[in-house]
Every structure is written in C-alpha cells, then in structure tokens.
N, C-alpha and C positions, 0 to 999 in steps of 0.2 A: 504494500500500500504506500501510495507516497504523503508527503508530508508536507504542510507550510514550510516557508524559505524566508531565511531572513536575507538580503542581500544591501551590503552599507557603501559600496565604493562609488557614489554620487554624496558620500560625505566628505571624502580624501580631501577635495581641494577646500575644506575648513577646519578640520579635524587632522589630527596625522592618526596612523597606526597605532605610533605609540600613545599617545593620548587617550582613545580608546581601549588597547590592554592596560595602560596605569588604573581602570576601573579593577580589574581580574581581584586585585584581593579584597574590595569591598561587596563587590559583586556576591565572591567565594562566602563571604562572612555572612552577607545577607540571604545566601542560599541557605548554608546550614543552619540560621536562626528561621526561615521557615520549616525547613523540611525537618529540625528537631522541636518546633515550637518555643523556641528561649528569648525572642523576640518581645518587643513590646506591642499590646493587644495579643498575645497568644492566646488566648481566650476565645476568638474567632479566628482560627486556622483551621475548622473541622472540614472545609473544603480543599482542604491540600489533596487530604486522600478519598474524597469522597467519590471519583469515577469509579478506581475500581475496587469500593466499599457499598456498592449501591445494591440494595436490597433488593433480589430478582422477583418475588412476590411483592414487593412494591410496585413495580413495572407492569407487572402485570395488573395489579388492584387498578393504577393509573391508568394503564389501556383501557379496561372494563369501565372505568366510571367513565369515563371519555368518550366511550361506546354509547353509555346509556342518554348522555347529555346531551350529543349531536345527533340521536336518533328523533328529541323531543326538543332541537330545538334550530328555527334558523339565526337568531343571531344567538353570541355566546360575549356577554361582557366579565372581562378582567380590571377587579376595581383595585386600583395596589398605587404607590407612587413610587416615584426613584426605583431602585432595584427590584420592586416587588412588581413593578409592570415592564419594564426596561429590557431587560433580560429574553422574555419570549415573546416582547414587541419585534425586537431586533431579530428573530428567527425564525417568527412567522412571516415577518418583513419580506425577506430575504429568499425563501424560498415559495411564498404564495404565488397566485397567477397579478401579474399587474394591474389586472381589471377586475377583479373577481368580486368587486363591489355591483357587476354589471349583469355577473353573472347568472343565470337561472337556476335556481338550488337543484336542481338536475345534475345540472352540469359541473357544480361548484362540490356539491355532493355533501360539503363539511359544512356547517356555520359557520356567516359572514363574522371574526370578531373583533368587535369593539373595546372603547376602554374607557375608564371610569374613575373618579376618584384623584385624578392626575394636576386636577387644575379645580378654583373655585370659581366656576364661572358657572350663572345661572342660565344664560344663553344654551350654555352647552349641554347642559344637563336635564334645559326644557325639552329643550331639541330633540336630544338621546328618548326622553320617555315617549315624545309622539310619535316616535319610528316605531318602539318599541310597544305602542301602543297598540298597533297592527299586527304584529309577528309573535309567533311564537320562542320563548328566549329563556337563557339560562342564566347565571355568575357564580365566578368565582371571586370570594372578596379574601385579601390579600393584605395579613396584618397581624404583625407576635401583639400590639396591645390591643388594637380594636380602638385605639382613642385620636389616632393621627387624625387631624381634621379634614385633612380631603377627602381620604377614603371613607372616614368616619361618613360622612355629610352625603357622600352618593350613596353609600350602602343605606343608610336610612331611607332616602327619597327610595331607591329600588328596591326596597326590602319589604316599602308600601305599597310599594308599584305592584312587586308579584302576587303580594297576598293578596288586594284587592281583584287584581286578574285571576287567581287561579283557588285564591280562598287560599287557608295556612296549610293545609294538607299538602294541596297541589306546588307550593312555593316550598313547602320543607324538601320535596325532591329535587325541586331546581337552581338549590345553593349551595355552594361547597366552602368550606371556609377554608381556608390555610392560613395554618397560626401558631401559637404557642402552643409546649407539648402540655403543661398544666396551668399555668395561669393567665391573667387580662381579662379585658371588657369581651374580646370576639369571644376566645376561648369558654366563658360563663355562659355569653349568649346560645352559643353552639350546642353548648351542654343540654342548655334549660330548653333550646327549639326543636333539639334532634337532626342536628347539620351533618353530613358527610363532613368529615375534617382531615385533613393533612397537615402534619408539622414541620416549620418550619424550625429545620436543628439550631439547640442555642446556640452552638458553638459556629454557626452560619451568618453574616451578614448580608444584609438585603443584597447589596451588589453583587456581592460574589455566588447569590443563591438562585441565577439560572439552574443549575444541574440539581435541583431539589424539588419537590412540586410546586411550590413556589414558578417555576417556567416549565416543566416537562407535564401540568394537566393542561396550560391552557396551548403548548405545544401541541399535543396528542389531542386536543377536540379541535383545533385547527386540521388533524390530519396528516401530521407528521413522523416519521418514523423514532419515537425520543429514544429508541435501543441503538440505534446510529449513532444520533445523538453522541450520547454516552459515550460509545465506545470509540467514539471520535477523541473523544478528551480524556480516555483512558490509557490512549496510544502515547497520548502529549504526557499526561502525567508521567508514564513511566522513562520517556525520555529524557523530560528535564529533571524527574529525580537524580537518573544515573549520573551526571555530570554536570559543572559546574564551570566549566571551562568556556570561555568567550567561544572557540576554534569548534566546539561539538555541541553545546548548549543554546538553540538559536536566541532562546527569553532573555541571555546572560548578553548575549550579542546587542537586542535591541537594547536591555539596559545599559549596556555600556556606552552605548553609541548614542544615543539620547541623551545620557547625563555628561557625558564629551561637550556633547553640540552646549548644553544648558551651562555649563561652565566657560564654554565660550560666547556667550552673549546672548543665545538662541532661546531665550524665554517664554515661546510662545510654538506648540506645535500641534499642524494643523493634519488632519487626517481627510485625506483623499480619495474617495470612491470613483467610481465608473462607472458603477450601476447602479440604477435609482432605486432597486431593491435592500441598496446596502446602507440609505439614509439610516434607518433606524441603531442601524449596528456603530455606525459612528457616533449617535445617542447616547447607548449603552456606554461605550468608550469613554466618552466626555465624562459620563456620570463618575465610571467605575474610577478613571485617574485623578478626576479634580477631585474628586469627597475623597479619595486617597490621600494623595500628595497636598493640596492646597491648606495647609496649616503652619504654624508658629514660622510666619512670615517667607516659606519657600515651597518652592512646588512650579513643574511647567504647568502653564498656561493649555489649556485643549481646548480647539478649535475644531470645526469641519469645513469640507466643502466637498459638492457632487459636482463631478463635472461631465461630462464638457460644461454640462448645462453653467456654471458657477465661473467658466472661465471671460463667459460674456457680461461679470459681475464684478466677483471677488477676484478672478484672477491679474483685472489692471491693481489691484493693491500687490499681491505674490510678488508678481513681475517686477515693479518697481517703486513698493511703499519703504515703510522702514524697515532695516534689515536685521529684524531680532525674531525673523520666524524660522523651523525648519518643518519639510514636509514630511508625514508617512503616508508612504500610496497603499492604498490595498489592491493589487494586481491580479485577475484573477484569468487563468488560462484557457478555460473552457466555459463557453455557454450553454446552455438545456438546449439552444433553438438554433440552424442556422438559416441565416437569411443574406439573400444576395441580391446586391446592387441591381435593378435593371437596365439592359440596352433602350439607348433612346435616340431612332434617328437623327432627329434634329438638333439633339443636346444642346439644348441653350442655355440649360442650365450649367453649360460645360462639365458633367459627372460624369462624362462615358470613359473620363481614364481611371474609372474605379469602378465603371461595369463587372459586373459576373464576381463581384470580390465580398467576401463575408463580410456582413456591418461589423462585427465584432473589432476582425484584421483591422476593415478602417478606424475602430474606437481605441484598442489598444496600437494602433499607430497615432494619437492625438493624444495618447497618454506619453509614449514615447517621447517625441517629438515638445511635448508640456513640460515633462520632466529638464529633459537639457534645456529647453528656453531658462525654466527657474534655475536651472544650477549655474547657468550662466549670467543669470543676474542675481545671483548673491545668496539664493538659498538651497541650503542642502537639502538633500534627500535618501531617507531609509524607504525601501521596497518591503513588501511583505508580499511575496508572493504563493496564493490559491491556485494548489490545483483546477478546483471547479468551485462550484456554490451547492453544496450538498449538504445534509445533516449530518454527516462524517466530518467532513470536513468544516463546515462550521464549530462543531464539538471541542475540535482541534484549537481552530481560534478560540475560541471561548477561555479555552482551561490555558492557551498559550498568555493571553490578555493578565488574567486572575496573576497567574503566577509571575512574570513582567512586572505587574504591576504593586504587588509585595516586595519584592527585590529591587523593585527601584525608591520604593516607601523607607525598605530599610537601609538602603544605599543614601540615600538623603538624612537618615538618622534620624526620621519620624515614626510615628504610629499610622500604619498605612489604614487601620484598622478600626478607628473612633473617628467621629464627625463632630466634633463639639461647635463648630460655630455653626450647624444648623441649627442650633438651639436658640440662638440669639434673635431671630425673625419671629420668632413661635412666643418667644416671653412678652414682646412688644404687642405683638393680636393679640395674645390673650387680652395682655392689658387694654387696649383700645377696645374690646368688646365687654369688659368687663367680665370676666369670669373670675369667680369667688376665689381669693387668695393672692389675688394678684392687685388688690387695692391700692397698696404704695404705688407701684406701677403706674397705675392707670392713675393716678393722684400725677404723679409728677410727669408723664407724658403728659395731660390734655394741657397743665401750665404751661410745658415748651410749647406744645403747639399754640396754644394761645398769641406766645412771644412770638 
C-alpha cells in the first residue's frame, strides 16, 4: 500500500539542510514524550494509540446504528463544534458526491448531512428547522458536558423539533448522543430519555477525536467505509511510532521543516488544496494546529486557501504581499473521475492545445507551475503528497496531522493539548447575558461598555 509523502526541497532556497536537521533532537524528545506520555497534557494522549486499539464490536455496533439511522432518515444532522463536528465534516467533505445536495435520495442512497450547533445564528437555525420541517431526519448531538452553548442551544431547539414531529417515543430512536463515559448535562439527559450513547474517551480531545464516534457514526451514516478509515491511520501510526528520524519519519520531517521556516520569519502558514472537496479538511487543520500551538504568546499562524479558484483572490497577496508566509500544498495524485478536455473546431476560446488532456493533468499542472511562481517570489513551500482521496488514505492524513501536530506542540515547548484562552470569550457572554454567578462580571463589563 502506499503512503502520504512528505516532500520539502521548494524550502532549500530559505531554509538550509542543516537548519532543518538542527530540529532532529527536539523533534527526537518531542517524539518520545508523546509516544511514552511524559509530556505536558499527557492526560489527553489516548489517541496516540487509538487506531490500532479500536474496538472491533465497536465498528460494528457503529455500522448497525448507522444502518438503522439512514434507513429512517433523509437528512442526518451533526450538532458538535470545533473538533466535535470538524473532524467528519472534513471527511464526509472530501469524499461525498459534489452535488449531492441535488441529488435524489435514490441516487444519493445515504442522508443528505447537515450540521448544527457550530454557530449562534438564529437565521441559520430557523432555516435548518423549515427544511427539516419536511423530511424525515435524525442527530447526532456531540458533547462530554452537554452545556457548551452552541450545541447546547441547537440540541434544545431540535430536540423540540423531533418530539413535536415524531412525539418522545418516535425522537428517542432518532438521537444519539456522544458524550461522557459517566458524567454532564448530555450524559444525565441520555440517561433519564433512553438515548443510544457513545463515549467520547476522556483521555481524547475534541480535535484529535475524529477516529472515535465522535466522526466515525456521522462518517458511517454518510456512507462511508470508517474500517478504511481506520486502518488508514493504523498504517500511519505504526510508522511514525517506529522512528523518529527526520530521513524515515515523514511527521518529524514536516515538523522540522515548519518550525525551520517559523524560526526564520515565516509566521504564518497557509495550507493549499486543489480540490474543492478538501475545503473542509483544511478547517479541520486550522482548528487542530491553532487551538494547538496558538498559546503563551507562540504558535504559527494557519491559514487556507483553495485554488485555483483563490489564486484569482488571495493568490495577488502569496505572490507579492508581505513575506512572512510559507505554503503547505496538499497534492493529490489521482482522481475518482477522468475527464477530458474537448476538441473544438473553431477554438476561440484558444483551449485546443489542451484538447483530449485530463482536467486533472491540466489542475495539477497550475498547481505546478503556482508553486514555482510562489517560490520565486519569496515563499517556501512543503508538498504533502496523496496518493488518491480515499478513506485509507485520508485515515492516513488524519492520524499523520494529530501526531505533527503534538510534536511540533512539544517542539515549541507548549501544551499542545489544553485550550485555555477559549475560555476567555465564554466568561464575557456569560456575563453580558447574565447568567447567575457571573455578577461581578457583568457588573463591570456593562460600566466599560457604558464608557
């Protein structure tokens, strides 16, 4: 089977060689404090080993309930934020049909699914229930407390929504909850309403917990293979366990080569698709390294951009803005689909010197050809290159990212693994809406806001 690739020599001309092995012993140190847990937040490292620890009567329980959900339902909403919807946004993203919003549930076969809980916007949320208002639907609500106020606040509206439609019987079969293995708000509610439940392991954080049910039910009632999945990032784990070496380790390679560039000026790096299926997974990305790395005043900067479509946008900034970014492309070698240019007599469009030629050939030659423009105007470039875009091979990225993204956390000499300045937006809403204990709070906010 083959493998993701890391590939760095569009870094050379800003980085040297050696500059990227001087990482090798931080790298080394930040390996073996994941892979033996001695690290800070070791407390959540229970996805190190979690590919190939995954409970095969799990898989299957997940298939079955996936089975029963998409039988009774055409849309399936996923109410989670950050990591708890991120994860198998990005994967249902990536390998669904690109129209499949158009499609005929015939032909689409699976539920259309949506997603919930991610934003407070009443707009959105009116919206969501008039669709819903029509069709037949399911959810999965996604949350170790059950008190986070996004998802809190759709689960309640939809949780009104179902029972009203289907009466409490009917809505007790059409909710799953994933959550804590014994306590919170969801976990009591589940109890007390008789919810199908999945746990979310404590030793798991939101971000890193695609490969948990947490992304492998609303994966599998999308209709995708999550035993691929798996075993996609089953593959990865065992690799970069075995070494730690820049030369054999690709995750050791991207870290190195990353915090090279960031030591050299390169503060801000942007992540580059081709296919507009891979928007989502660059999401993921952004979430998984900024709530990472972005603390006690260091951390790159994550960015995205799709292009070509972004090169008629963002790309005059790449080209020629300020020179504190570097790119990572996500390159991907094969498509599901091949599609060839047509012959056209009159070519006025002048395209007939790319007649009979696969769109793809012509996509990854404007990624080509994009890449050396940017290295030629001042920004480096890391390759990541995909075999294909499959559930093996996304699997692959997945658990390649996770583990990257540890090792450059503790390479940095932080906690890759707590988020404490999301805290700091959530203490100020409470106060401004007033909720009970946060008086001081809301006492001396409304006086500033006054001033």
């Amino acid at each position: 089977m083959k493998r993701i690739e890391v590939i760095v020599k569009n870094t050379s001309d800003f980085v040297s060689e050696e500059q990227i092995e001087g990482f090798q012993s931080l790298v080394s140190n930040a390996h073996e404090m994941t892979l033996n847990k001695t690290g800070k937040g070791n407390e959540f490292l229970g996805w190190v080993e979690l590919p190939s620890e995954i409970d095969q009567p799990l898989l299957a329980d997940i298939e079955s309930a996936a089975k029963k959900l998409a039988d009774i339902s055409d849309i399936f909403v996923v109410i989670g934020i950050g990591g708890s919807y991120l994860g198998a946004r990005a994967v249902i993203e990536a390998l669904k049909h690109n129209f499949d919003f158009l499609l005929a549930r015939e032909k689409r076969q699976k539920p259309f699914v949506v997603y919930a809980g991610q934003n407070i916007s009443g707009d959105y949320l009116s919206d969501l229930m008039n669709v819903l208002d029509d069709r037949d639907y399911s959810l999965a609500v996604i949350s170790k407390s059950g008190t986070t106020t996004e998802p809190a606040i759709a689960f309640r509206l939809l949780k009104t929504h179902l029972e009203n439609k289907y009466g409490k019987a009917g809505a007790q079969e059409r909710i799953v909850a994933i959550t804590d293995r014994e306590k919170g708000a969801l976990k009591q509610l589940s109890n007390n309403e008789g919810y199908k439940t999945y746990i979310v392991p404590d030793d798991v954080g939101g971000r890193y917990s695609v490969l948990t049910p947490v992304g492998l039910l609303p994966i599998a009632v999308a209709g995708f293979d999550i035993r691929q999945l798996v075993e996609g990032a089953k593959h990865m784990q065992k690799m970069l366990a075995a070494s730690s070496t820049i030369e054999t380790n690709p995750a050791a390679l991207y870290v190195a080569a990353r915090n090279a560039l960031y030591n050299s000026g390169k503060g801000i790096e942007v992540m580059v698709n081709y296919l507009p299926g891979l928007y989502y997974f660059t999401e993921w990305w952004k979430q998984l390294f900024g709530e990472s790395e972005g603390k006690e005043g260091k951390g790159i900067f994550p960015a995205g951009v799709s292009n070509t479509t972004d090169l008629h946008s963002m790309g005059q900034y790449i080209q020629d803005g300020e020179r504190n970014i570097f790119e990572t492309v996500l390159s991907v070698g094969k498509t599901k689909h091949e599609l060839k240019v047509p012959f056209d007599k009159d070519d006025l469009d002048s395209l007939n010197y790319i007649s009979g030629k696969n769109i793809h050939e012509v996509n990854q030659k404007a990624e080509i050809g994009t890449t050396l423009a940017h290295v030629d105007g001042g920004v480096p470039n890391i390759q990541i290159l995909i075999p294909e875009i499959n559930e093996y091979y996304l699997g692959q990225l997945i658990y390649f990212f996770e583990f990257g993204c540890a090792l450059s956390g503790y390479t940095l000499g932080i906690n890759p693994f707590d988020q404490p300045g999301v805290e700091a937006y959530k203490v100020n809403m409470f106060a401004l809406l007033k909720k009970k204990g946060f008086e001081k709070q809301t006492e001396d906010l409304y006086k500033r806001l006054d001033n």
